[in-house]
KOLFILO-929548 format. One record per atom (N, C-alpha, C): residue number from 1; residue in three letters; atom name; x, y, z. Coordinates in nm, 4 decimals. Atoms other than C-alpha are relative to their C-alpha. Example, Ala and Ser with C-alpha at 12.3 -4.5 7.8 and 13.67 -1.06 7.14 Angstrom:
% KOLFILO-929548
+-----+------+------+----------+----------+----------+
!  nr ! rest ! atom !        x !        y !        z !
+-----+------+------+----------+----------+----------+
!   1 !  ALA !    N !   0.0890 !  -0.1190 !   0.0000 !
!   1 !  ALA !   CA !   1.2300 !  -0.4500 !   0.7800 !
!   1 !  ALA !    C !   0.0900 !   0.1200 !   0.0000 !
!   2 !  SER !    N !  -0.0820 !  -0.1190 !  -0.0060 !
!   2 !  SER !   CA !   1.3670 !  -0.1060 !   0.7140 !
!   2 !  SER !    C !  -0.0770 !   0.1090 !   0.0730 !
+-----+------+------+----------+----------+----------+
***
This chain:
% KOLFILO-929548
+-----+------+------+----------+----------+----------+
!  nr ! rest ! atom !        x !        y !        z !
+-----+------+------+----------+----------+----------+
!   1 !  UNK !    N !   0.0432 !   0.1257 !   0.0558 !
!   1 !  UNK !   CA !   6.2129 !  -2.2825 !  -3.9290 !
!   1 !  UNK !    C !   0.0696 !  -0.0190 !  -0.1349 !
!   2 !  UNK !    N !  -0.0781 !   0.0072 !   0.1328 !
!   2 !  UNK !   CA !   6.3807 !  -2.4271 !  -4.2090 !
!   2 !  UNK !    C !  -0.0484 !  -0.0867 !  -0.0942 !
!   3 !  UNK !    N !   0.1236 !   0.0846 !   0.0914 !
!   3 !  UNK !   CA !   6.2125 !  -2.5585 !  -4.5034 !
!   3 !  UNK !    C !   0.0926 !  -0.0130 !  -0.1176 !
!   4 !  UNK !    N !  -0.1021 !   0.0019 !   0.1292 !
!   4 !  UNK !   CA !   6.3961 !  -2.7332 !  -4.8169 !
!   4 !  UNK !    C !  -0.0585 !  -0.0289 !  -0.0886 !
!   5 !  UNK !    N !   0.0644 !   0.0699 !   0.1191 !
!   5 !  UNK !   CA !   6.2915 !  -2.8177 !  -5.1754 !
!   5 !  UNK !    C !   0.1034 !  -0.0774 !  -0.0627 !
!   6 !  UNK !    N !  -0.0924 !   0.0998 !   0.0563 !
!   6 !  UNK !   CA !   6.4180 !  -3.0951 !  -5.3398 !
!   6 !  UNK !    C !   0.0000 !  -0.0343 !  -0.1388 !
!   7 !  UNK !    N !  -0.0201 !  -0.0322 !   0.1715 !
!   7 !  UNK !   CA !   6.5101 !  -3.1204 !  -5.7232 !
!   7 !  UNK !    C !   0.0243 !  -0.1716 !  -0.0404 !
!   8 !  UNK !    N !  -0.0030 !   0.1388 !   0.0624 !
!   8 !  UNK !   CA !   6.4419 !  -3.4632 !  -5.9119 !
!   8 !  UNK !    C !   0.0885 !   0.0209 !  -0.0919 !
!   9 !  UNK !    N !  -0.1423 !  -0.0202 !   0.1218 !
!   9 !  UNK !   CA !   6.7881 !  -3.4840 !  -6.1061 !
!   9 !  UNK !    C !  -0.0245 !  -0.0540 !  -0.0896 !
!  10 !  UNK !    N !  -0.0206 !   0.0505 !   0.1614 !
!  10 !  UNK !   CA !   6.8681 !  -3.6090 !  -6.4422 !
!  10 !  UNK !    C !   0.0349 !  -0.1831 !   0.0748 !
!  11 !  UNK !    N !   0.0083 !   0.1136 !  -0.0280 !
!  11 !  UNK !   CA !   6.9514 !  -3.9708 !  -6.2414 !
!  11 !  UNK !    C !  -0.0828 !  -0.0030 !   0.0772 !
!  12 !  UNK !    N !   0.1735 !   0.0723 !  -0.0848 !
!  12 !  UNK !   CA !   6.5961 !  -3.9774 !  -6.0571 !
!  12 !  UNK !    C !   0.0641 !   0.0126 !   0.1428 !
!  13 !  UNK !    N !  -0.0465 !   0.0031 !  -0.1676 !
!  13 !  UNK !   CA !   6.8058 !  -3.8847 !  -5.7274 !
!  13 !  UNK !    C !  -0.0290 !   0.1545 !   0.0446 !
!  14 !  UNK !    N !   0.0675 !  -0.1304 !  -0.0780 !
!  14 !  UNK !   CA !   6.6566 !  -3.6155 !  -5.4861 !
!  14 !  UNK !    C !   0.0641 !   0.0978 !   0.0244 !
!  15 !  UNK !    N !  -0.1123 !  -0.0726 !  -0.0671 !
!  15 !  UNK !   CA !   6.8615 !  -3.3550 !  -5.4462 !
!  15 !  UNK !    C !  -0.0329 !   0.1341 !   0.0637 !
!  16 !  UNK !    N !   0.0170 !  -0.1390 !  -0.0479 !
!  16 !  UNK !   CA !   6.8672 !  -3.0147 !  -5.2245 !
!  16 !  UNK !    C !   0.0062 !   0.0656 !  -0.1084 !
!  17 !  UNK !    N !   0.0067 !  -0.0990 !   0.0827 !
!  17 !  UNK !   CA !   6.7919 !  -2.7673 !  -5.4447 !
!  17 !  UNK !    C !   0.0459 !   0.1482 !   0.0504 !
!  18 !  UNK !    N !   0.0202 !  -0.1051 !  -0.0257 !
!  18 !  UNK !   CA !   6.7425 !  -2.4647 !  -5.2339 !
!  18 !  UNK !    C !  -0.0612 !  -0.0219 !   0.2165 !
!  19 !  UNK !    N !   0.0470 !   0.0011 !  -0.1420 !
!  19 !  UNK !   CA !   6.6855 !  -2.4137 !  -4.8227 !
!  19 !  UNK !    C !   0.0105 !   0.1550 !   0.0384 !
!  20 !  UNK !    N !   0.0503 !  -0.1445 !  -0.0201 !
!  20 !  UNK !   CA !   6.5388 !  -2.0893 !  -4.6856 !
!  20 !  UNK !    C !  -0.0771 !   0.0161 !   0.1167 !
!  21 !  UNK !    N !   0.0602 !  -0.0019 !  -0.0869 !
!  21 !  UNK !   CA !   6.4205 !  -1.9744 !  -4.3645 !
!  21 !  UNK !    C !  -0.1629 !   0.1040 !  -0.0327 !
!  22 !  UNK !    N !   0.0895 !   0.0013 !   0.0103 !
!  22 !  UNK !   CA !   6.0835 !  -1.8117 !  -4.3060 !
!  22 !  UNK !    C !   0.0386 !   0.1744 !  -0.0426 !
!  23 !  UNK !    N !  -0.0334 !  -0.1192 !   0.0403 !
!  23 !  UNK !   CA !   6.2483 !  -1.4498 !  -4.3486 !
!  23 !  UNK !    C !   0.0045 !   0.0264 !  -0.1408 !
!  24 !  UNK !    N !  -0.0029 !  -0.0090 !   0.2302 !
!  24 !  UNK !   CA !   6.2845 !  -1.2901 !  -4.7607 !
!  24 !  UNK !    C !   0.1343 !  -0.0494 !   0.0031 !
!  25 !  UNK !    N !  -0.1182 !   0.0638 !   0.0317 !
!  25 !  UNK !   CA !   6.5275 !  -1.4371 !  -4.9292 !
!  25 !  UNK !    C !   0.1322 !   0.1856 !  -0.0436 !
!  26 !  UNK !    N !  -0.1242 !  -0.0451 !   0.0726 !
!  26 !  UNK !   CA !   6.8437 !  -1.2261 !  -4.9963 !
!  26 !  UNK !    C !   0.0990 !  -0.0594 !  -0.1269 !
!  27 !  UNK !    N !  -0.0720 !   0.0733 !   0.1246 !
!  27 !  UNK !   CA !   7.0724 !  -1.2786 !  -5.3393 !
!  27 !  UNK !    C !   0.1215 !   0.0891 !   0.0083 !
!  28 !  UNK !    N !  -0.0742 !  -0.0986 !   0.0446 !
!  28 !  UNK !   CA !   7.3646 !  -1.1746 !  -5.4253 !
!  28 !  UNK !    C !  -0.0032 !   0.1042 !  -0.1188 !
!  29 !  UNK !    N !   0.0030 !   0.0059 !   0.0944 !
!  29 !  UNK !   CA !   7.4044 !  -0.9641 !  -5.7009 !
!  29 !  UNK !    C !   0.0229 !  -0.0190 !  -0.1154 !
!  30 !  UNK !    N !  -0.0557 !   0.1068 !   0.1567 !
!  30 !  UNK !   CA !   7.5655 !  -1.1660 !  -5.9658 !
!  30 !  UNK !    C !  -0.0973 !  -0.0433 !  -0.0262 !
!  31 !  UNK !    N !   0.1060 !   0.1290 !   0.0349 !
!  31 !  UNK !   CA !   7.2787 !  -1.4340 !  -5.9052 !
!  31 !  UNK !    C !  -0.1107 !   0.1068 !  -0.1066 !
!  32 !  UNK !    N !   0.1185 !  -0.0364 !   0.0286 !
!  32 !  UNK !   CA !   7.0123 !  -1.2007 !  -5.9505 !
!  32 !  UNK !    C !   0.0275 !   0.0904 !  -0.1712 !
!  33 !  UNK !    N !  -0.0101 !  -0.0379 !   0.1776 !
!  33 !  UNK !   CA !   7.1669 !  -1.0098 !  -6.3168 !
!  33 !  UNK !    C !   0.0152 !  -0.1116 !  -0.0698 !
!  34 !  UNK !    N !  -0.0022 !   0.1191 !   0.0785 !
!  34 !  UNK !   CA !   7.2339 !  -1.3919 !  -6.4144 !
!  34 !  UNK !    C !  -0.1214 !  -0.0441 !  -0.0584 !
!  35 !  UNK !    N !   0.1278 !   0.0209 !  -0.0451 !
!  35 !  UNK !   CA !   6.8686 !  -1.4295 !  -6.3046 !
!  35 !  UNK !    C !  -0.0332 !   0.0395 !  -0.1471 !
!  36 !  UNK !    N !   0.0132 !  -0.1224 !   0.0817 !
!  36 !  UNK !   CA !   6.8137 !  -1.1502 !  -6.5361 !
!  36 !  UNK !    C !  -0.0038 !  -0.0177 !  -0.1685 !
!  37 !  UNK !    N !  -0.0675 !   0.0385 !   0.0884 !
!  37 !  UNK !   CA !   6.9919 !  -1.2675 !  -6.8179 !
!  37 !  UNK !    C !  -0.0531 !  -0.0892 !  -0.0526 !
!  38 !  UNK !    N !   0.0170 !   0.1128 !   0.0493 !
!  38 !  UNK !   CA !   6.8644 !  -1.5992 !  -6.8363 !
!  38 !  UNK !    C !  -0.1416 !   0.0291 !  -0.0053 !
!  39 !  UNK !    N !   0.1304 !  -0.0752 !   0.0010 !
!  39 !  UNK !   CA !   6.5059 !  -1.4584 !  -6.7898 !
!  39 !  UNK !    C !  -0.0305 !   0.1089 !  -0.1708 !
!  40 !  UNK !    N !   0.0135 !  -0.0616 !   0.0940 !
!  40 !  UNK !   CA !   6.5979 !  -1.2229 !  -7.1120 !
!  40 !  UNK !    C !   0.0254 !  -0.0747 !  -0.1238 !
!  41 !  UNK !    N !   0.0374 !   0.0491 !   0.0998 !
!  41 !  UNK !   CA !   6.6726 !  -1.4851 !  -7.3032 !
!  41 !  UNK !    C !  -0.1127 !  -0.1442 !   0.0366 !
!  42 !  UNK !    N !   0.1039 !   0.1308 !  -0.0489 !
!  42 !  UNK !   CA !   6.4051 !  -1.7439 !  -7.2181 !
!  42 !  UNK !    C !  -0.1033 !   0.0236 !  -0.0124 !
!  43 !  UNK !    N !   0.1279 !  -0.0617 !  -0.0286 !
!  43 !  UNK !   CA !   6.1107 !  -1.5795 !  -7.0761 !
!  43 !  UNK !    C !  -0.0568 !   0.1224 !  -0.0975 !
!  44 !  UNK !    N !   0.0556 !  -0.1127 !   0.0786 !
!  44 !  UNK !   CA !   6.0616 !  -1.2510 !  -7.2682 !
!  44 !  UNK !    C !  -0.0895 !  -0.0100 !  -0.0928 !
!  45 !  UNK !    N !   0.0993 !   0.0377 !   0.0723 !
!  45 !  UNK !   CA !   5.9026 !  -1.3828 !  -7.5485 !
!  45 !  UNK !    C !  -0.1494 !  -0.0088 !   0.0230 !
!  46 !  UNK !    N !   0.1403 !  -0.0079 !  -0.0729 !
!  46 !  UNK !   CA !   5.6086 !  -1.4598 !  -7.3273 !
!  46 !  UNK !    C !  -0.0482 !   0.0641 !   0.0718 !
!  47 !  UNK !    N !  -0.0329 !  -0.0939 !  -0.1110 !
!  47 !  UNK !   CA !   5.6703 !  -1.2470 !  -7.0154 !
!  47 !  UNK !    C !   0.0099 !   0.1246 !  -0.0030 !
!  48 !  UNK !    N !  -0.0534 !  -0.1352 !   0.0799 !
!  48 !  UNK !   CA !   5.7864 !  -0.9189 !  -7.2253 !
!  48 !  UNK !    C !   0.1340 !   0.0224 !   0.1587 !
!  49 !  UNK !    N !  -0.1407 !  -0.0062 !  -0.1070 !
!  49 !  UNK !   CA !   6.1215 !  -0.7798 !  -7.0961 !
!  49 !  UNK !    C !  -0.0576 !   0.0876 !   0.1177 !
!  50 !  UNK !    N !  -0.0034 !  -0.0257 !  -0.1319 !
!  50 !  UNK !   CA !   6.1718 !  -0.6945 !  -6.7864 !
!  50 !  UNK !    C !  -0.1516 !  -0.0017 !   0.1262 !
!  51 !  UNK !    N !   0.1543 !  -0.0112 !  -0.0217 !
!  51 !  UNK !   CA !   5.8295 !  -0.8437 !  -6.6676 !
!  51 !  UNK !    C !  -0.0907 !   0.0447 !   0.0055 !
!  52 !  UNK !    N !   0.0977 !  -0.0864 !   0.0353 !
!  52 !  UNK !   CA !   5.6358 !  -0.6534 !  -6.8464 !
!  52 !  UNK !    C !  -0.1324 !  -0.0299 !  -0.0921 !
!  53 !  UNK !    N !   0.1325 !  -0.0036 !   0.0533 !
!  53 !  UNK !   CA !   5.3529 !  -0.8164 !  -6.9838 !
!  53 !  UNK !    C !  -0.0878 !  -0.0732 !   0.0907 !
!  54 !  UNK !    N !   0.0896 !   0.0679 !  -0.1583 !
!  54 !  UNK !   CA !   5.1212 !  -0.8864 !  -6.6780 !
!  54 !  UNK !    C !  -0.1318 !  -0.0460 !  -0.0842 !
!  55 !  UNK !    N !   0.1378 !   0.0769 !   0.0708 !
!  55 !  UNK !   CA !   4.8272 !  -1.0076 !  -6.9605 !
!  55 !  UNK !    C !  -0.0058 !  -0.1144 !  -0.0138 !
!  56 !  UNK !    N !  -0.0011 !   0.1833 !  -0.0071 !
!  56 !  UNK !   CA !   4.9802 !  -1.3511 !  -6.9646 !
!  56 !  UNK !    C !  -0.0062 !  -0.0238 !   0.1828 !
!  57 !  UNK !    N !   0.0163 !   0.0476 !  -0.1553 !
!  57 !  UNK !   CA !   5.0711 !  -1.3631 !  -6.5766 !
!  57 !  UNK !    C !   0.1174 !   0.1254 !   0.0263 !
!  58 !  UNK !    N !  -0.0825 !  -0.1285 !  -0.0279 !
!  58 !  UNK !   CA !   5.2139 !  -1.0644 !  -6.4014 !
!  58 !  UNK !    C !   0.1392 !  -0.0304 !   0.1074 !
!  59 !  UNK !    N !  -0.1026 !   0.0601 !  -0.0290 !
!  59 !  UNK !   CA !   5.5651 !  -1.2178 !  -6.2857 !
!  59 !  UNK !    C !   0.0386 !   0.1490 !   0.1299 !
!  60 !  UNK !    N !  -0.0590 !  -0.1490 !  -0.0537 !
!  60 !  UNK !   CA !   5.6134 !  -0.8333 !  -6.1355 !
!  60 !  UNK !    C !  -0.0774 !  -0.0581 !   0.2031 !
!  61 !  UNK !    N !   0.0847 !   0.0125 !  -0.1277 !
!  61 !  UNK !   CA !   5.3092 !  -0.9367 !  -5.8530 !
!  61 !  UNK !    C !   0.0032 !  -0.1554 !   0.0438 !
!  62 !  UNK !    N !  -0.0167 !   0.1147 !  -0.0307 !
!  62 !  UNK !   CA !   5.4682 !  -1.3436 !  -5.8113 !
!  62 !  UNK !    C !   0.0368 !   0.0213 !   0.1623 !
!  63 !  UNK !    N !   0.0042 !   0.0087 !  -0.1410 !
!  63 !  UNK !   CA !   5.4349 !  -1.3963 !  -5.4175 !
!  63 !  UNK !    C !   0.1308 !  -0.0097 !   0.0167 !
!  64 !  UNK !    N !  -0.1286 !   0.0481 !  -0.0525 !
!  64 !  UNK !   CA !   5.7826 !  -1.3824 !  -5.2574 !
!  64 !  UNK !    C !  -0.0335 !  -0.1303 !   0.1031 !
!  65 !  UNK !    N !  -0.0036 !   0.1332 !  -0.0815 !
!  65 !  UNK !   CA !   5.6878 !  -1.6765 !  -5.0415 !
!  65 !  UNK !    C !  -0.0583 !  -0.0972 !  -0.0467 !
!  66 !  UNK !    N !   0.0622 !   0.1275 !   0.0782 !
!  66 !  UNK !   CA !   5.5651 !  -1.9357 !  -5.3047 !
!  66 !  UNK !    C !   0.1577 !   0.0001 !  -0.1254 !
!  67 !  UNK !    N !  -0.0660 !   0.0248 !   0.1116 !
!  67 !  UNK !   CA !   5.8971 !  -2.0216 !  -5.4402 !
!  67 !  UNK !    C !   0.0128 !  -0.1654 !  -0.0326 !
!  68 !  UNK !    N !   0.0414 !   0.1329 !   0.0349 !
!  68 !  UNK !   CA !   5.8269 !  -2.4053 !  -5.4697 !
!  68 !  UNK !    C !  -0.0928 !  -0.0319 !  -0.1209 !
!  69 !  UNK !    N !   0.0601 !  -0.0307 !   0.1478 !
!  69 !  UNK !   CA !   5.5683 !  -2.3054 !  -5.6684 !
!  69 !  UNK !    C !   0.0317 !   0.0508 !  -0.1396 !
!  70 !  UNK !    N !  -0.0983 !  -0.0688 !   0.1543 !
!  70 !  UNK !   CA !   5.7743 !  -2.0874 !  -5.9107 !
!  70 !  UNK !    C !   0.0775 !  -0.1125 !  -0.0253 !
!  71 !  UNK !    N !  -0.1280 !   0.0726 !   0.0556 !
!  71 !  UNK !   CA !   6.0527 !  -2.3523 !  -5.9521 !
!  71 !  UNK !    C !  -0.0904 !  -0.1422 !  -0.0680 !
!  72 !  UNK !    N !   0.0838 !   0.1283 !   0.0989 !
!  72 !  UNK !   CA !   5.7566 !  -2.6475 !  -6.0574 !
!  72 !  UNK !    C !  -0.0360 !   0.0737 !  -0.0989 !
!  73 !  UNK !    N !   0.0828 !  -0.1063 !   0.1535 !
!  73 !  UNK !   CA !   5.6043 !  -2.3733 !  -6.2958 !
!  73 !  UNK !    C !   0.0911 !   0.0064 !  -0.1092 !
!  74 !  UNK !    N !  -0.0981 !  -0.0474 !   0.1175 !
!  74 !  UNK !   CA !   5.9097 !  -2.3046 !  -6.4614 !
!  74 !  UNK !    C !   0.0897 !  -0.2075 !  -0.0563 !
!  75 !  UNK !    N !  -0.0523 !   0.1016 !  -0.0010 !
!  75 !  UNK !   CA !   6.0771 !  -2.6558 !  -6.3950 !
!  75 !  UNK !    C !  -0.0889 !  -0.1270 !  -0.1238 !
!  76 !  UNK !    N !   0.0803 !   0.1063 !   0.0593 !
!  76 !  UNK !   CA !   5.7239 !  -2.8872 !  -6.5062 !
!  76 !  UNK !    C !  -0.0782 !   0.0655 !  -0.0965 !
!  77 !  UNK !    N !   0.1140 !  -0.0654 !   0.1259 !
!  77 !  UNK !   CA !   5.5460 !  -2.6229 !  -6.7332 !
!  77 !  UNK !    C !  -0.1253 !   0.0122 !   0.1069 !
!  78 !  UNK !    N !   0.1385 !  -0.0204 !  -0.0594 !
!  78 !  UNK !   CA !   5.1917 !  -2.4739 !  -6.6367 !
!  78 !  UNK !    C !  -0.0870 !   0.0562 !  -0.0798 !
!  79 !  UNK !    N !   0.1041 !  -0.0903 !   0.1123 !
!  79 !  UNK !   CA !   4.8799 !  -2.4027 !  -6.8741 !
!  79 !  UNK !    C !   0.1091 !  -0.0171 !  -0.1341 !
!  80 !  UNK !    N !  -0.0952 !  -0.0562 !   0.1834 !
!  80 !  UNK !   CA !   5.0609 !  -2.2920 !  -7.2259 !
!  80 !  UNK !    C !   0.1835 !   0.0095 !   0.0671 !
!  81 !  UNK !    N !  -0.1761 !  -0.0395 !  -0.0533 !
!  81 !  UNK !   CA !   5.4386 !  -2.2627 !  -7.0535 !
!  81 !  UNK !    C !   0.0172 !  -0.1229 !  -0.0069 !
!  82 !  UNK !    N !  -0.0574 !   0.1500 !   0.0177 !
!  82 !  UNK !   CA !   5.6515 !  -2.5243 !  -7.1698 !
!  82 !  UNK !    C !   0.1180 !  -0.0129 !   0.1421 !
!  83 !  UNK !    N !  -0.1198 !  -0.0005 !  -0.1018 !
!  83 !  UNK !   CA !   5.8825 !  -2.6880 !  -6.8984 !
!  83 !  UNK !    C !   0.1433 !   0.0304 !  -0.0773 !
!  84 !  UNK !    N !  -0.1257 !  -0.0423 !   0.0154 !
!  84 !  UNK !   CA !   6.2117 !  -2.5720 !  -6.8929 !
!  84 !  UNK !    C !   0.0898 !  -0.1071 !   0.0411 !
!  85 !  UNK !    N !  -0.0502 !   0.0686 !  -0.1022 !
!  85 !  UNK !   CA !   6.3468 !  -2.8281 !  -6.6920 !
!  85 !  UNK !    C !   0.1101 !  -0.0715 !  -0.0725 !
!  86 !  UNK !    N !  -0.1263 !   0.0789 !   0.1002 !
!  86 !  UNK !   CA !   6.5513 !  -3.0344 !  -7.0013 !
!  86 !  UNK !    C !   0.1028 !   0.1397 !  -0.0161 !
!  87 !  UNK !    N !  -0.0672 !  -0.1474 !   0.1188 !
!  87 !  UNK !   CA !   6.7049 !  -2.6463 !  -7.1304 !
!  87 !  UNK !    C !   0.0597 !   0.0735 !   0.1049 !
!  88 !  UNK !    N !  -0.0795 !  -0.0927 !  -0.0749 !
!  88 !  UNK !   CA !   6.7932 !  -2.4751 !  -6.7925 !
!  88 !  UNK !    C !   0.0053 !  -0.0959 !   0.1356 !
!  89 !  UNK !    N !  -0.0181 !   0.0837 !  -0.1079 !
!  89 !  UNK !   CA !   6.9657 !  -2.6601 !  -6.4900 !
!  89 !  UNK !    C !  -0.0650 !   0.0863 !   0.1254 !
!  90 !  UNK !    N !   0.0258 !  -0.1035 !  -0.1505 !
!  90 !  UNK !   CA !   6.8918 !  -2.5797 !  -6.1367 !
!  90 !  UNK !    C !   0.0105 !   0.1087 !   0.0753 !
!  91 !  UNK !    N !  -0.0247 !  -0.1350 !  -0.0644 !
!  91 !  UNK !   CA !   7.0848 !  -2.3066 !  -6.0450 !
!  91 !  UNK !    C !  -0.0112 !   0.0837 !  -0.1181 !
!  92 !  UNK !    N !   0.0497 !  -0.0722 !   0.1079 !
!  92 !  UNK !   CA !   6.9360 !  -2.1468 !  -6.3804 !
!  92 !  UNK !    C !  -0.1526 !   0.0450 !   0.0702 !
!  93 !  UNK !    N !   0.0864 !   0.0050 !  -0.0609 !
!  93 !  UNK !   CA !   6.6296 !  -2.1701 !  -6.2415 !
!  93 !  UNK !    C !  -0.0092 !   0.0606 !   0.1695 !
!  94 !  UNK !    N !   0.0052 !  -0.0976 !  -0.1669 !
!  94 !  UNK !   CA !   6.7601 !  -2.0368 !  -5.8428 !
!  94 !  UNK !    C !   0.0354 !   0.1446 !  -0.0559 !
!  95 !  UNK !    N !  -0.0067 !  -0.0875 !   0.1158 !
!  95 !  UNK !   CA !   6.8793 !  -1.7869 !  -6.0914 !
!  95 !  UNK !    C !  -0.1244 !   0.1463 !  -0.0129 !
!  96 !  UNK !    N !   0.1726 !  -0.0923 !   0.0221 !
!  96 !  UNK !   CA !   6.5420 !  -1.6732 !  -6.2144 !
!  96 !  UNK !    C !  -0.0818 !  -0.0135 !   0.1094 !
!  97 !  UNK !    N !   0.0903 !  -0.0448 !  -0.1544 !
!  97 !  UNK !   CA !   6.3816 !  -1.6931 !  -5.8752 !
!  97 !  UNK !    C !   0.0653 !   0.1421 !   0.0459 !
!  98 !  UNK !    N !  -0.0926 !  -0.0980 !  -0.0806 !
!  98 !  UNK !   CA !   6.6519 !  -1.4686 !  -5.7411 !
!  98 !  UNK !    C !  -0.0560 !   0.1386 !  -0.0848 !
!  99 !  UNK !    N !   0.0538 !  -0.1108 !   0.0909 !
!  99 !  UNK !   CA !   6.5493 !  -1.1985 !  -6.0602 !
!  99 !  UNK !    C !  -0.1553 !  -0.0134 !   0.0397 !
! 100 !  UNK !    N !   0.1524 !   0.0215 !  -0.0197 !
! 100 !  UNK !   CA !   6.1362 !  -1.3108 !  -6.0347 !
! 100 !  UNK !    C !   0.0067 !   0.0786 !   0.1460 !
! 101 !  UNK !    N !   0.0238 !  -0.0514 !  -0.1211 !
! 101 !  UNK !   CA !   6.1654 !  -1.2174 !  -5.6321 !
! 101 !  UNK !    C !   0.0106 !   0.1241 !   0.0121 !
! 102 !  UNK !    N !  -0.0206 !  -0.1627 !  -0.0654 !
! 102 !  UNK !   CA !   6.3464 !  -0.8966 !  -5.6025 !
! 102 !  UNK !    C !   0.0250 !   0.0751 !  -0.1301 !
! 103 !  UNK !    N !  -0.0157 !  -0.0834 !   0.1247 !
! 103 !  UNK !   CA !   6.3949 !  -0.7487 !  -5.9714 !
! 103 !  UNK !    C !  -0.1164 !   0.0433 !  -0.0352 !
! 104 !  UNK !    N !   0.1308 !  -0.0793 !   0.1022 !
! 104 !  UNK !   CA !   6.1885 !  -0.5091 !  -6.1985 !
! 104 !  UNK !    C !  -0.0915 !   0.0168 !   0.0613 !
! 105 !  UNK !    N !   0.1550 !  -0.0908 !  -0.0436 !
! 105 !  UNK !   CA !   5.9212 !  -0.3944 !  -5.9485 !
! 105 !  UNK !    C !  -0.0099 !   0.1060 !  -0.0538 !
! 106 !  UNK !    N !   0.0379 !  -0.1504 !   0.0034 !
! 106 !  UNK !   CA !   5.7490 !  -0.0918 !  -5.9485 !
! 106 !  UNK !    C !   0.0142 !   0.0632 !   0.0583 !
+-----+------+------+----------+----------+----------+
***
């Protein structure tokens, strides 16, 4: 089954963002140290490095199959988290999914 999310651009036009079947996602690994990267400078502050402060929200235990949800959280803001959405483009954001999914477990 194939399921897509769609990204409200900077001209109000819909665009594919991301399409993913019902299996885990695979990354390469460029994406996912970019992921990484852009996550170390962005997120940490709130997040602690390498998703390590699970007292705000434990990024370590984020569902691999709610990534629609991660990309509005980070994209529109949620609670105290400011959106990102003016400061990091889209594939900044497939980026930090790609690190959020399969990086820094336990």
């Amino acid at each position: 089954m194939l399921k897509a999310i769609l990204w409200l651009g900077a001209a109000g036009l819909l665009t594919p963002l991301a399409a993913w079947s019902d299996a885990p996602d695979t990354f390469p690994p460029d994406q996912i140290k970019r992921g990484a990267a852009t996550f170390a400078e962005y997120c940490t502050p709130c997040h602690g490095e390498r998703m390590s402060n699970p007292e705000l929200f434990n990024l370590k235990k984020f569902p691999p199959d709610q990534r629609a949800r991660f990309i509005n959280s980070v994209s529109n803001g949620k609670n105290a988290m400011p959106p990102w959405r003016g400061q990091l483009k889209p594939d900044d954001i497939e980026a930090l999914w790609s690190y959020v999914s399969t990086g820094e477990k336990d």
